[in-house]
N, C-alpha and C positions, 0 to 999 in steps of 0.2 A: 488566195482567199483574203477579203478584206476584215478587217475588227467588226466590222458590225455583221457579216458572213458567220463569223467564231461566233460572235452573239446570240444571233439564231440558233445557232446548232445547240448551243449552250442550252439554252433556256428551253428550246423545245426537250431535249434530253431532260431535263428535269421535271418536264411536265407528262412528260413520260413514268419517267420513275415513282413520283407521285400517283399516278392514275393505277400502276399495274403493281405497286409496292416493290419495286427493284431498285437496287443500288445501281446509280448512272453508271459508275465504272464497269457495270453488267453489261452496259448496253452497248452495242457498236451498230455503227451505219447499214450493214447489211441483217442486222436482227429483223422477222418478221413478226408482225403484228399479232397473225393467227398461229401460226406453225409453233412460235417460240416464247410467244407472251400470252399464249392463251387468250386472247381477246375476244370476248363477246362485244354484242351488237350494243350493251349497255357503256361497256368503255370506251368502245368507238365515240360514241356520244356523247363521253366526257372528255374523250380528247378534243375531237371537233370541237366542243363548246371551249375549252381552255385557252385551245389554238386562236381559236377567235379571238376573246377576251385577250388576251397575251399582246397579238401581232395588228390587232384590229385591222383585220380582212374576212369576209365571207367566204364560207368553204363551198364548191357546189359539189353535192351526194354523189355525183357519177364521177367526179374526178377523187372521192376520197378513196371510193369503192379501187380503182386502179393504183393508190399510195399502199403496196403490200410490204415495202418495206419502212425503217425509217429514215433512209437517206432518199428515199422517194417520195417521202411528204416535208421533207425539209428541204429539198429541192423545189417543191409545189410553193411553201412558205415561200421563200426565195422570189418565185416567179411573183405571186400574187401580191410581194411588198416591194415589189420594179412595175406594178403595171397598177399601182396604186402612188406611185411615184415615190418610196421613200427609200 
């Protein structure tokens, strides 16, 4: 994993933390969004939007809707800032 792979991770965990009020240290790659952080449709919304703001990449709704964990939208991040070439 590269420095700026750690970075990602990093920074989306916090923006986690922040949306759902958890200590990042709470959090690990296979936590789910619904099951374990109680997510409604409204913090979906402020993740997505953060994400965005954060990574500057556009999220599309069917591929968030399949990110059920967090190592599966940090890997989506990943893909969409390689195919936006950074």
């Amino acid at each position: 994993m590269t420095v700026a792979e750690k970075d990602i991770e990093k920074k989306f965990m916090q923006i986690i933390a922040d949306i759902f009020k958890r200590k990042v240290s709470d959090l690990k790659p296979s936590t789910k969004f619904v099951e374990d952080l109680n997510a409604k449709s409204m913090d979906i919304i402020a993740l997505i939007a953060a994400s965005e703001n954060a990574f500057g990449i556009k999220t599309a709704r069917e591929a968030t809707a399949q990110n059920l964990t967090i190592q599966q939208s940090i890997d989506y991040i990943k893909k969409k800032l390689k195919e936006k070439g950074k």
